[in-house]
C-alpha positions as CSV (number, residue, x, y, z in Angstrom):
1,X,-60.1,16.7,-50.9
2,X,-59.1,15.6,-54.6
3,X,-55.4,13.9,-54.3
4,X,-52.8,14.1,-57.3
5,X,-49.4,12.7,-58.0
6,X,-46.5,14.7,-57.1
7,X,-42.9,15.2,-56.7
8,X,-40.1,17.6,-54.4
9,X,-36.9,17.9,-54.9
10,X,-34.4,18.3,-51.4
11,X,-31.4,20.0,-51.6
12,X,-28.3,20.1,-49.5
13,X,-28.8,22.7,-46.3
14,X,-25.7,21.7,-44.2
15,X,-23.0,19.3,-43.3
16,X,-24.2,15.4,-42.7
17,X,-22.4,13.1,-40.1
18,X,-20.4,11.3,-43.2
19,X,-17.3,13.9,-43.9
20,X,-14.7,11.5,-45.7
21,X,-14.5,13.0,-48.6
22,X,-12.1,16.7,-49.5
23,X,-14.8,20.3,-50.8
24,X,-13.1,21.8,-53.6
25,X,-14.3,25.1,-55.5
26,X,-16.8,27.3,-54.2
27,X,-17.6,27.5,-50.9
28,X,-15.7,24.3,-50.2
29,X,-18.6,22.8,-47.9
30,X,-22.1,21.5,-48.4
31,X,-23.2,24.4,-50.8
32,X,-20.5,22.9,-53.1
33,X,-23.2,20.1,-54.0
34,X,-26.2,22.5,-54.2
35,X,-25.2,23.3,-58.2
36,X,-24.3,21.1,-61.1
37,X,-21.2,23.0,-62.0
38,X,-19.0,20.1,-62.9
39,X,-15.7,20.9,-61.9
40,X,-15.9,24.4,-60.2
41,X,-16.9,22.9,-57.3
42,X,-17.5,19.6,-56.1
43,X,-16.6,16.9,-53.7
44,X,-13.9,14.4,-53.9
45,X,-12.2,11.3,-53.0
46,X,-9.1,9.5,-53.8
47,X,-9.6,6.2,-51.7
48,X,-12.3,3.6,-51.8
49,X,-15.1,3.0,-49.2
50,X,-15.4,6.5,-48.4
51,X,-18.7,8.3,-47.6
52,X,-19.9,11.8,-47.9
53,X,-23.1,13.1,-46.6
54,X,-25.1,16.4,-46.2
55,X,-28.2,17.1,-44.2
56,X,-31.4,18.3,-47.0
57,X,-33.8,21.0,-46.9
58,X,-37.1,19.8,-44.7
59,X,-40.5,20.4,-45.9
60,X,-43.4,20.7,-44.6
61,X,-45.7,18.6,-47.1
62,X,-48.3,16.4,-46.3
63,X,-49.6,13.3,-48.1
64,X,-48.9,9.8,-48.4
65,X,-45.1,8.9,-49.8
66,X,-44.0,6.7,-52.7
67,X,-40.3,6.3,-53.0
68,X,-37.5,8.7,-52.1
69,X,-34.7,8.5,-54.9
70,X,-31.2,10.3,-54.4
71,X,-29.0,11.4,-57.6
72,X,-25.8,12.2,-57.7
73,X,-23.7,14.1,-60.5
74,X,-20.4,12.3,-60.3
75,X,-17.3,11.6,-62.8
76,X,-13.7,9.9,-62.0
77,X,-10.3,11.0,-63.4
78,X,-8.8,7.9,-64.7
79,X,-9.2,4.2,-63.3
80,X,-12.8,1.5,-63.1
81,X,-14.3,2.9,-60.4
82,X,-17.9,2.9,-59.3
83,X,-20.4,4.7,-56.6
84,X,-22.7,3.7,-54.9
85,X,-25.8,6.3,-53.6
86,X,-26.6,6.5,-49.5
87,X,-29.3,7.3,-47.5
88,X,-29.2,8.0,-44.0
89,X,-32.1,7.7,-41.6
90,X,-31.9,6.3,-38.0
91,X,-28.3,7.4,-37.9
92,X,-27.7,4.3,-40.2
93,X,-26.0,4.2,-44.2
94,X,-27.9,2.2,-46.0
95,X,-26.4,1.5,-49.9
96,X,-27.6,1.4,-53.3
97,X,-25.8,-1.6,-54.8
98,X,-22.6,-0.7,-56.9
99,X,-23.1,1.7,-60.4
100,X,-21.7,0.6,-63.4
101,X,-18.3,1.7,-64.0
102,X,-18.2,5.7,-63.5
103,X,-17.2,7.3,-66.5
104,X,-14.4,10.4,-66.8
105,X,-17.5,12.8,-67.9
106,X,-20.0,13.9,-65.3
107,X,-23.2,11.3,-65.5
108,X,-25.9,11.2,-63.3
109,X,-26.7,8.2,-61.1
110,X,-29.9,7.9,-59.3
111,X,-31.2,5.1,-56.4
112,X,-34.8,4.7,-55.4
113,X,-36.0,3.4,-52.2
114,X,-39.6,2.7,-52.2
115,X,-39.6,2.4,-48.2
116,X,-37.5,3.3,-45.4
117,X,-34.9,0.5,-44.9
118,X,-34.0,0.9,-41.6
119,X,-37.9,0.3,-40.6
120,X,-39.3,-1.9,-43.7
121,X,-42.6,0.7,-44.1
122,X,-43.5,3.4,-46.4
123,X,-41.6,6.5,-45.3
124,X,-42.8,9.7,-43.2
125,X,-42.1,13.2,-43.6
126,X,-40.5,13.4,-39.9
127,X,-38.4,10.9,-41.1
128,X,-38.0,12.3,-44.6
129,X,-36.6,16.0,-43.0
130,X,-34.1,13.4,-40.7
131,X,-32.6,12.1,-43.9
132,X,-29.0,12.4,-44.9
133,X,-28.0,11.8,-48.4
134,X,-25.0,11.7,-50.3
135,X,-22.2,9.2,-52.4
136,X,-19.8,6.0,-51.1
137,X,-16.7,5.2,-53.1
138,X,-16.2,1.8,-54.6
139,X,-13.2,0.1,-56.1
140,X,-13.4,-2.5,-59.0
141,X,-10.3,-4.1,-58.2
142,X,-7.1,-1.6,-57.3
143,X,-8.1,2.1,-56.4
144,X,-6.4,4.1,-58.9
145,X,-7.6,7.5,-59.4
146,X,-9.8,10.0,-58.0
147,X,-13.7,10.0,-57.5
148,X,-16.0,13.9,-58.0
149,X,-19.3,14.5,-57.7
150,X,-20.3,18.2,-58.2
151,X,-23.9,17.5,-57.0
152,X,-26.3,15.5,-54.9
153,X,-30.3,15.9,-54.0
154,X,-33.3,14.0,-53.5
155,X,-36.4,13.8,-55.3
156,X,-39.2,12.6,-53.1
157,X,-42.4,11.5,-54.8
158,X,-45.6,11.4,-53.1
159,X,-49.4,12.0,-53.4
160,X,-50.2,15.0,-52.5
161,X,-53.6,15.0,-50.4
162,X,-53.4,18.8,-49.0
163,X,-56.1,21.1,-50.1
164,X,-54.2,24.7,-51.6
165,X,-54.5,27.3,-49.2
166,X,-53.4,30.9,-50.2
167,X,-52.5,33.7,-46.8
168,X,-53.0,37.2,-47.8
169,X,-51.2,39.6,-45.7
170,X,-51.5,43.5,-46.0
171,X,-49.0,46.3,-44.9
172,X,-50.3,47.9,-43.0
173,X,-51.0,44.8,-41.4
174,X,-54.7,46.1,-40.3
175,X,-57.1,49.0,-41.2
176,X,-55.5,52.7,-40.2
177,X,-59.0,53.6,-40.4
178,X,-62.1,53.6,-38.5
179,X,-64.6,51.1,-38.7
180,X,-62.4,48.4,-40.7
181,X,-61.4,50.7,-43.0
182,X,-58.0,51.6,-44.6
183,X,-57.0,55.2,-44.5
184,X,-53.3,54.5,-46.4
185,X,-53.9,52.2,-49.3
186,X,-52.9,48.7,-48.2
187,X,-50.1,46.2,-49.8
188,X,-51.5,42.8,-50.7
189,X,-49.2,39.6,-50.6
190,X,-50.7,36.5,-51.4
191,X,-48.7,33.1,-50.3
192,X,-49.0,29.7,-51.1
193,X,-48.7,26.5,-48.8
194,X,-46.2,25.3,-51.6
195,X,-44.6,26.7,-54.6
196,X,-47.0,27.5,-57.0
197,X,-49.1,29.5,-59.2
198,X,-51.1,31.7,-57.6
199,X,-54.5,33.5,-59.6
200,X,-56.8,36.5,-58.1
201,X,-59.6,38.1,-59.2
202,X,-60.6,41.8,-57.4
203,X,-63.7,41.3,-59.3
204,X,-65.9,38.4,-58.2
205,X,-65.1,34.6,-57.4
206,X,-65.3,33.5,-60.7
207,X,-63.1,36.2,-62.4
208,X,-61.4,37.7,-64.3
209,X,-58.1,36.1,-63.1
210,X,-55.1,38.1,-63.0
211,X,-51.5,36.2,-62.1
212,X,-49.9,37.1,-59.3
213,X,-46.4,37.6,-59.1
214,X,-45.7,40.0,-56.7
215,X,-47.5,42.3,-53.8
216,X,-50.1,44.7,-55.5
217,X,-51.5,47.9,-54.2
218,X,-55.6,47.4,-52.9
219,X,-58.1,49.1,-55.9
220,X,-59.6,52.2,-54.3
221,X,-62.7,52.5,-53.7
C-alpha cells in the first residue's frame, strides 16, 4: 500500500473538563469556537491563569502520526498579555510556553507537539480522539484587561498508510427483481473512507471518468 503525507483538521464537538473562561455570541458554548467570527462569538477571560477546553471531533484514520499542533484565533482589549496553547491527554494540561505579547486584533497562534507529553512517544489515534484542546491566560506583569479567542482547532499531521476504499449503496438496497435483477431502477451512492474525490466510470475500469457528486440513477439496460 503506497503511503503519502497528510493532514486533518479537529474541530470543537463539545464541552472539555477546563470551563474557566465566560461564551459570548452565538450559541454561548463550545460551537462558539467552531468559526473564526472575531467578535460575534468567542470565549473570554478577564483574569490570568485561566484555562478553557473543548473536547474535538474523533476520527477514524489510520497511519503513523507526526505532530499534533493546536491554533487558536485570539486578541486582548487593552493591557500585555499573552496565551499560551493546551493540550489535554491523560486528563493532564500540558502548555505551550508563553506567546509573544497578544495583540488587540485577532492573530493566530499555533503550538506543535511532535509526541504525546504525558507518555514521551509518538501519539495514537485512541489517544488523539481523547484529546482536549483549547487556550490558558497569562499575565506579563499586572492583569489589566480582557483576553478573546473566537476560535480553536487542531491540525493533526500524519502519513497516511490506508488504501482508498469507496461503499456503494443502492436504494432499493437489493434487486426487486428475480434472479439479481432490479425491477425499479436503483439509486447509486458512492462513499469514501475519508473526504475526498470520488471518480466512476459505468463503462469499463479504465474509463471514461465521470465525478461524482451526488447519488445517480443506475443506466438501463
Amino acid at each position: 500500500i503506497p503511503s503519502f503525507a497528510a493532514t486533518t483538521a479537529l474541530n470543537p464537538n463539545a464541552s472539555g473538563s477546563n470551563t474557566q473562561w465566560t461564551w459570548s455570541g452565538g450559541d454561548a458554548n463550545y460551537t462558539n469556537w467552531q468559526s473564526d467570527d472575531a467578535d460575534t462569538s468567542y470565549a473570554s477571560t478577564t483574569a490570568r491563569n485561566q484555562n478553557q477546553t473543548v473536547n474535538l471531533d474523533d476520527t477514524s484514520l489510520l497511519g503513523s502520526i507526526n505532530s499534533v499542533t493546536v491554533y487558536a484565533k485570539a486578541r486582548q482589549t487593552t493591557g500585555d498579555e499573552r496565551i499560551r496553547l493546551i493540550v489535554r491527554t491523560n486528563a493532564i494540561d500540558y502548555f505551550s510556553a508563553s506567546t509573544g505579547v497578544v495583540t488587540t486584533t485577532y492573530t493566530e497562534y499555533s503550538n506543535t507537539w511532535t509526541t504525546n507529553p504525558n507518555t514521551g512517544a509518538v501519539w495514537t489515534w485512541s489517544q488523539i480522539n481523547a484529546l482536549e484542546a483549547g487556550v490558558r491566560s497569562i499575565a506579563s506583569g499586572g492583569w489589566g484587561g480582557e483576553m478573546r479567542a473566537t476560535k480553536v482547532w487542531v491540525v493533526v499531521d500524519y502519513v497516511d498508510t490506508q488504501a482508498p476504499t469507496t461503499m456503494l449503496s443502492t436504494t432499493p438496497s437489493s434487486p426487486d427483481g428475480t434472479n439479481g435483477w432490479f425491477v425499479s431502477i436503483p439509486s447509486i451512492t458512492l462513499t469514501p473512507y475519508e473526504p475526498a474525490t470520488t471518480y466512476y466510470s459505468w463503462v469499463s475500469s479504465t474509463g471514461p471518468w465521470s465525478t461524482y457528486a451526488s447519488a445517480f440513477n443506475a443506466p438501463t439496460g
